[in-house]
C-alpha positions as CSV (number, residue, x, y, z in Angstrom):
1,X,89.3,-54.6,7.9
2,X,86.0,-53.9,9.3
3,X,84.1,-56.8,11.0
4,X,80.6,-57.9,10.7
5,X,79.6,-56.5,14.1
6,X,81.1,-53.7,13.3
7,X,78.7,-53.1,10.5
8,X,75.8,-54.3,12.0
9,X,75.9,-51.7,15.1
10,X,75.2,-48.7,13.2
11,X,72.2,-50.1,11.5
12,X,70.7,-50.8,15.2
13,X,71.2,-47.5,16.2
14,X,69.2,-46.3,13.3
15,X,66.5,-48.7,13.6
16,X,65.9,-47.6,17.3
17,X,65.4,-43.8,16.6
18,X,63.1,-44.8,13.8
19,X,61.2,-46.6,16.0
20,X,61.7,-43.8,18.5
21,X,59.8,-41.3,15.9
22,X,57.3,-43.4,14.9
23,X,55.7,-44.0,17.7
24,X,55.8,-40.5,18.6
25,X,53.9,-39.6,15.9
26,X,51.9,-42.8,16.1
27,X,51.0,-40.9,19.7
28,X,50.5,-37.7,18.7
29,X,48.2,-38.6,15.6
30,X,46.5,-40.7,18.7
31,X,46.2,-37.5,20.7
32,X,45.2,-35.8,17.9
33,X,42.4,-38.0,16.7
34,X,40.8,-38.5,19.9
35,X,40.9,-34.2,20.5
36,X,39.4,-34.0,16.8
37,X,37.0,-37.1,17.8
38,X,36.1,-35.6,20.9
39,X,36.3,-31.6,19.6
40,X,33.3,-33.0,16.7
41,X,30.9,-34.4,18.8
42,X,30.6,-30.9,20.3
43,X,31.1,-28.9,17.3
44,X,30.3,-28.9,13.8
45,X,31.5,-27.0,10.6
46,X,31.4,-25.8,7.2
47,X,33.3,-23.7,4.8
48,X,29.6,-23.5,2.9
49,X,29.0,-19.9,4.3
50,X,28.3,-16.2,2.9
51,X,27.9,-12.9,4.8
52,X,24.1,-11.8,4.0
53,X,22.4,-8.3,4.9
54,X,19.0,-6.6,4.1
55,X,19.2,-5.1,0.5
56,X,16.5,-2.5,-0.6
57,X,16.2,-1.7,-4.2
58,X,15.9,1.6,-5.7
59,X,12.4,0.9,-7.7
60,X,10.4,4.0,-9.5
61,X,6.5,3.6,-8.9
62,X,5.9,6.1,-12.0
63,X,7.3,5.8,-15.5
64,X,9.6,8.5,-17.1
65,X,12.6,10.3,-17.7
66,X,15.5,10.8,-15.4
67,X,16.3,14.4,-15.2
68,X,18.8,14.1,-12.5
69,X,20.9,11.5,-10.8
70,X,22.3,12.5,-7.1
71,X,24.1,9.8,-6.1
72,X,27.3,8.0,-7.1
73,X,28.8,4.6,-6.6
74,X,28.8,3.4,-2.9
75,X,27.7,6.5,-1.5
76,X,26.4,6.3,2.2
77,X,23.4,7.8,1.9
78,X,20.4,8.5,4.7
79,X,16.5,7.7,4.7
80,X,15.2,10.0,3.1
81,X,17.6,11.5,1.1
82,X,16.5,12.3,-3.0
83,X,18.3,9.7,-5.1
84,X,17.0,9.8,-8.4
85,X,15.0,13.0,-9.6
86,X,12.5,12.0,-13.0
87,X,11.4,15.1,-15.3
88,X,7.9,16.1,-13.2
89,X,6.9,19.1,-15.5
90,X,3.9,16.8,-16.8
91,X,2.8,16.1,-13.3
92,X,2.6,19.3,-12.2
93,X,0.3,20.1,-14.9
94,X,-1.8,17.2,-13.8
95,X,-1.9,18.8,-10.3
96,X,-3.0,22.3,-12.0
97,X,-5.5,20.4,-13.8
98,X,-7.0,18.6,-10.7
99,X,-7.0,21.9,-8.8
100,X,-9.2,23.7,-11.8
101,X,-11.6,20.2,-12.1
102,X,-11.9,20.7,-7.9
103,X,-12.6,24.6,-8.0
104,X,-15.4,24.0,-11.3
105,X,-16.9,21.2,-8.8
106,X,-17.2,23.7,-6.0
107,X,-18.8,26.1,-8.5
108,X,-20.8,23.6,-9.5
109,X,-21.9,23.2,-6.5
110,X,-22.6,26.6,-4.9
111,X,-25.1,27.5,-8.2
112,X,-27.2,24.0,-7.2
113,X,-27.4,24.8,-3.8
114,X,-28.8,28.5,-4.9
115,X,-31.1,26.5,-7.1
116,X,-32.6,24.2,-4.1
117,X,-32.7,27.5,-2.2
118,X,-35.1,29.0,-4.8
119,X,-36.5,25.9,-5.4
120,X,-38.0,25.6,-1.8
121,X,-38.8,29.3,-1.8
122,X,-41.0,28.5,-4.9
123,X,-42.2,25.4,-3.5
124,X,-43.4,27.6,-0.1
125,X,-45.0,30.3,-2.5
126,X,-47.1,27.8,-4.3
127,X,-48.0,26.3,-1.9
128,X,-49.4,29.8,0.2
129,X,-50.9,30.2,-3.4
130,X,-52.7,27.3,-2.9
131,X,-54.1,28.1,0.3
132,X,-55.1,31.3,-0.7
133,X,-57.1,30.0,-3.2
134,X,-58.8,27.3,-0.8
135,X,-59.8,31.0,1.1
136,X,-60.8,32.5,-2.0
137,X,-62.9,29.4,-2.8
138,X,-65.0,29.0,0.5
139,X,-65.4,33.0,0.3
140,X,-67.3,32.5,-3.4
141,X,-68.8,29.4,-1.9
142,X,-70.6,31.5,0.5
143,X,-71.2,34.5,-2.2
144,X,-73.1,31.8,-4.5
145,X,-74.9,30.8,-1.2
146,X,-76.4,34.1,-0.3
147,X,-76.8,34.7,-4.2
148,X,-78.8,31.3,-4.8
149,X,-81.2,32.8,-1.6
150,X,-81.7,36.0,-3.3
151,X,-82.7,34.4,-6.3
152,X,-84.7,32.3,-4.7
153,X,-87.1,34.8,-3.2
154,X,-86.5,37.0,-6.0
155,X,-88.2,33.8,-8.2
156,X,-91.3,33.9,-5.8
157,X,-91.6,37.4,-5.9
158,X,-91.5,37.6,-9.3
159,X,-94.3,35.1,-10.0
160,X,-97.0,37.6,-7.9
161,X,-95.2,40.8,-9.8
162,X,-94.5,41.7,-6.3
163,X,-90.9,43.0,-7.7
164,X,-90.0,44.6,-11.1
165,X,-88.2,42.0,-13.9
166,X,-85.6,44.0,-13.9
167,X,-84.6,43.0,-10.1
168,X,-85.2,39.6,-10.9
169,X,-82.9,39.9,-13.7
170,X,-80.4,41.7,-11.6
171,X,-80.5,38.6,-9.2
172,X,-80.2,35.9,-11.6
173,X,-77.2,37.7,-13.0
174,X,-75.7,37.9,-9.7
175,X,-76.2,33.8,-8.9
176,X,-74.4,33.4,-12.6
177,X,-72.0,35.9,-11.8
178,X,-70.8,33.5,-8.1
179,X,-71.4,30.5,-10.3
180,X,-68.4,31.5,-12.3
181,X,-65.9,33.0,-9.8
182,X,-66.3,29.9,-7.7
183,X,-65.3,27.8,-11.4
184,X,-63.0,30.4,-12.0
185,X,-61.1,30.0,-8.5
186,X,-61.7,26.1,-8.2
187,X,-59.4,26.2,-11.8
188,X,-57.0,28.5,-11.0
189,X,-56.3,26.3,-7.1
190,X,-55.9,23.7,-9.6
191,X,-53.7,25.6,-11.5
192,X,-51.7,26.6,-8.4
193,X,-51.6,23.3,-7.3
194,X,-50.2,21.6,-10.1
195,X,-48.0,24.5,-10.2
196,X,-46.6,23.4,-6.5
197,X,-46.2,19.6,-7.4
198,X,-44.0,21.0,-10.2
199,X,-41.8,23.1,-8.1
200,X,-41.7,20.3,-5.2
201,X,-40.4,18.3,-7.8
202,X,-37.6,20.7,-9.2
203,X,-36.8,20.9,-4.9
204,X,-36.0,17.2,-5.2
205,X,-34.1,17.2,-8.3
206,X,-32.4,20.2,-6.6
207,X,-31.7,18.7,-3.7
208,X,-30.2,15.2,-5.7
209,X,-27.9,17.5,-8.1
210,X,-26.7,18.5,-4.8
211,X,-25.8,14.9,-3.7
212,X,-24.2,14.3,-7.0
213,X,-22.2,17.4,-7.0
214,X,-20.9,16.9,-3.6
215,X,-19.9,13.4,-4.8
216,X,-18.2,15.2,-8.0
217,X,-15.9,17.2,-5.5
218,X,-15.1,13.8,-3.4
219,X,-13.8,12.5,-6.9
220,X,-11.9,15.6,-7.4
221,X,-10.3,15.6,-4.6
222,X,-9.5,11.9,-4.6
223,X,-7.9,13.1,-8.2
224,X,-6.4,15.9,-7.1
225,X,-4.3,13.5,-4.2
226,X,-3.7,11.1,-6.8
227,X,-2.3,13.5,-9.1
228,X,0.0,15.1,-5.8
229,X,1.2,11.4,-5.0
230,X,2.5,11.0,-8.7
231,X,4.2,14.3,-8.4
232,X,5.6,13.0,-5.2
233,X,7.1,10.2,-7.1
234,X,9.1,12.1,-9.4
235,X,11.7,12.4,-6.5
236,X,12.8,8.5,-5.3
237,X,13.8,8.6,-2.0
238,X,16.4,6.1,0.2
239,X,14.1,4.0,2.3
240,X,16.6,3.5,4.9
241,X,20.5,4.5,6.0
242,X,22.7,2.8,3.6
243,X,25.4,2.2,0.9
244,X,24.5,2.8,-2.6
245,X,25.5,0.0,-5.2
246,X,26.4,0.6,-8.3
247,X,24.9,3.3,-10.2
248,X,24.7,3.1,-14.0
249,X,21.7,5.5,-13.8
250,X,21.8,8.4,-16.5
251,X,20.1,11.9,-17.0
252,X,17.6,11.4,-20.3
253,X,17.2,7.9,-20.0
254,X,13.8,6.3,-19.8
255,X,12.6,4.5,-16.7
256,X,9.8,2.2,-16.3
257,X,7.2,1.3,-13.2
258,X,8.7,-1.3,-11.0
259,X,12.6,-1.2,-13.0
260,X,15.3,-1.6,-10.5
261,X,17.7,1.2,-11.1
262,X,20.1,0.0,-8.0
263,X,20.4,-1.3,-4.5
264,X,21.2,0.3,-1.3
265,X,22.6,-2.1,1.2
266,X,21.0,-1.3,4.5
267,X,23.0,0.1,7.7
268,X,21.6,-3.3,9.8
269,X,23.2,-6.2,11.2
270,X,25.2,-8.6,9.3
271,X,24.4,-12.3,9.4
272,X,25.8,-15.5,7.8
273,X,23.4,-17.7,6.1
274,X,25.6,-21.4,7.2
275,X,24.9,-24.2,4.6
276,X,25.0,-27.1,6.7
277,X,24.7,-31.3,6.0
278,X,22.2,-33.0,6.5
279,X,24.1,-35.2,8.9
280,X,25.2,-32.4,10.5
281,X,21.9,-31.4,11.9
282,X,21.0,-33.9,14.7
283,X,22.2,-32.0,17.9
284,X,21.8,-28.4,16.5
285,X,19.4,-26.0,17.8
286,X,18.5,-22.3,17.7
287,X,20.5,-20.5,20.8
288,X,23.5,-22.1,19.4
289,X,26.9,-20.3,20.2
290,X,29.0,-20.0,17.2
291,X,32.2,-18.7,15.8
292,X,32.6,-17.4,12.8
293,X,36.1,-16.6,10.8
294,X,35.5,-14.5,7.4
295,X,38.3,-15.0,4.8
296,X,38.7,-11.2,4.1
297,X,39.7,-11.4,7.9
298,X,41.5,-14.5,8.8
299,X,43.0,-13.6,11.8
300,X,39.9,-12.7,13.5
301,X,37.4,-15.1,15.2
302,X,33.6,-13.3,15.4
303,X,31.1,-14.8,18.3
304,X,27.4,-15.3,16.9
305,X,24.3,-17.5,17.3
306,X,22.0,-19.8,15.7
307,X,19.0,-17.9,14.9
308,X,17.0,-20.5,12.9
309,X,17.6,-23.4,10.6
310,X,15.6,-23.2,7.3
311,X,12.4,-25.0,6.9
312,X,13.5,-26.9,3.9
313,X,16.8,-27.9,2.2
314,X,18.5,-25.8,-0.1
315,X,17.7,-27.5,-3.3
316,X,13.7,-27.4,-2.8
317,X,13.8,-24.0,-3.4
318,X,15.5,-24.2,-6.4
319,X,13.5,-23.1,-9.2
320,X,13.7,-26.0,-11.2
321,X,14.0,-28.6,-7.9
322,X,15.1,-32.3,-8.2
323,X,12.5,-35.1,-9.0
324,X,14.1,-38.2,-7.7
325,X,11.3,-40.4,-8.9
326,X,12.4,-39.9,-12.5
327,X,15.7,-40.9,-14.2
328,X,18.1,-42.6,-12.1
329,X,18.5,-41.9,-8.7
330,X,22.1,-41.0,-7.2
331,X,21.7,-40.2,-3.4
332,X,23.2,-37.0,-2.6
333,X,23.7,-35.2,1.1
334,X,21.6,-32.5,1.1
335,X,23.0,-29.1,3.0
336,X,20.0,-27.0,5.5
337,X,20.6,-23.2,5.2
338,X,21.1,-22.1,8.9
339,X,20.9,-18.3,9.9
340,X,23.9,-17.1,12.4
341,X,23.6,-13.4,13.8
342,X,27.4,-11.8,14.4
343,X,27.7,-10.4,17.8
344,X,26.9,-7.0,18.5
345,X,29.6,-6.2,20.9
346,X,32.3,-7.1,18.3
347,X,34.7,-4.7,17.1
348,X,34.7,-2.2,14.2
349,X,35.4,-4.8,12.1
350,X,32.0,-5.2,11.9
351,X,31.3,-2.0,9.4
352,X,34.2,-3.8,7.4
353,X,32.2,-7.0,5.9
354,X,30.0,-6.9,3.0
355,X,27.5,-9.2,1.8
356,X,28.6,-11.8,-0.1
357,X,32.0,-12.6,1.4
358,X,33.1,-16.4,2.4
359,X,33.1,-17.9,5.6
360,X,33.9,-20.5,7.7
361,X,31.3,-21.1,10.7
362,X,31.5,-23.5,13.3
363,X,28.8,-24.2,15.4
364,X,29.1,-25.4,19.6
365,X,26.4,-28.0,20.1
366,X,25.3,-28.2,23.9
């Protein structure tokens, strides 16, 4: 029969090795806690973390009907390269029309250019008409004078019958006779005159409808370019190397100014956009080194940087932002948007991650 000490042995055998374990683990959840202790002061986390990249959309600038569609879903596709192609047979009418408008203005303006050049050739006539008749005027001037004399002496003479009535007469009929070329030319300078200040003025006119009509082909033209542009954006182009999203663009549909038909995700860098705490902010900087592990990746540590924190908490830009002075307030940490750039000299695993995907970033404060 067994003995008490015999029963009691076993039971201190067991009690050592417990106590054995437990304060192994009691040492290396010590060691632990002081690496994690000391590993957090330098470095900070989250699991609050996207992949981000530039995004262009696909917009038309002219509204219409899509007569052909030359991409498909995430095809690469280069600046440049004709995407979406919109029925442009009313366009190129415009153009047509823009081009006849722009010849008729040129027209327009060739016939009042002849009409100023005649216009100053009349104005140059009427006005040598007007000096001729100043000549023709001092010429009867002098005719009346030498007429007057004869008639004068011919008066005297007549009075002691030294001369016959019928010179007398003869004089006299010769004074009337200047008397009424010199009216007669005095009227017709007038004449001539008033004819010049009427041509001088159709030269001006002439001379503005030229101004007008050269502004009338600036107009046309400008239409003419307008009308060339809207052809132009018939064809939507790829504004820069990228993948096509999806496309569920179709020929014959309708398409309005400023509709997004798709994206292209741009051939650039890939960044992570970190949502950090609050309380996680004190010691971090931009210059930061960082390293980032995506989920679609898990084996694979990627090296980046701290480009910039965001000015403002997440939640402020919000479009319908809390308003803790109304209601009841519960404090909540807020998380600060930080912006990590990947590493250029990484692997090809680069080209592999798309926007959107999860991460987990963690930050090496200095």
């Amino acid at each position: 029969m067994a003995t008490q000490n015999d029963i009691q042995e076993p039971v201190k055998k067991t009690n050592k090795k417990f106590m054995i374990i437990l304060v192994a683990l009691v040492l290396v959840g010590g060691v632990y806690g002081i690496m994690k202790f000391n590993h957090s002061r330098h470095n900070v986390d989250t699991d609050d973390a996207q992949l981000n990249a530039n995004i262009s959309p696909v917009i038309p600038r002219i509204q219409g009907f899509v007569s052909e569609v030359r991409v498909k879903d995430n095809q690469d596709v280069k600046k440049g390269d004709t995407l979406v192609v919109l029925d442009n047979r009313e366009m190129q009418n415009k153009v047509l029309q823009a081009e006849a408008a722009l010849e008729n203005a040129k027209g327009a303006l060739l016939v009042t250019e002849a009409n100023s050049v005649a216009a100053n050739a009349s104005a140059q006539s009427s006005l040598a008409n007007v000096s001729t008749a100043d000549a023709s005027i001092e010429a009867a001037k002098v005719n009346l004078w030498r007429a007057s004399q004869d008639f004068d002496r011919y008066a005297n003479l007549i009075k002691d019958h030294s001369i016959t009535q019928q010179q007398y007469d003869e004089a006299l009929a010769a004074k009337q006779r200047a008397e009424r070329q010199l009216t007669v030319l005095k009227e017709q300078k007038n004449a001539a005159a008033s004819q010049a200040n009427a041509v001088r003025s159709q030269s001006v006119a002439s001379s503005q409808q030229s101004t007008v009509a050269n502004a009338t082909i600036k107009q046309r033209e400008a239409d003419l370019a307008n009308a060339v542009l809207n052809l132009s954006y018939t064809y939507i182009t790829a504004q820069a190397d990228g993948k096509v999203s999806t496309v569920s663009l179709q020929p014959g549909q309708t398409v309005q100014a400023g509709q997004q038909l798709f994206s292209i995700v741009v051939d650039e860098a890939v960044w992570v956009i970190a949502n950090f705490k609050e309380t996680q902010l004190e010691k971090m900087k931009e210059g930061n080194k960082a390293t980032i592990t995506v989920d679609a990746f898990p084996g694979h540590e990627f090296e980046g940087q701290v480009q910039s924190l965001a000015p403002a908490t997440g939640s402020r830009f919000a479009l319908l932002p809390p308003d803790n002075a109304s209601g009841n307030f519960v404090k909540v940490v807020q998380r600060v948007p930080v912006k990590i750039t990947l590493s250029k000299a990484s692997d090809i695993l680069l080209k592999s991650l798309r926007p959107g995907m999860n991460a987990l970033v963690e930050v090496h404060l200095d």
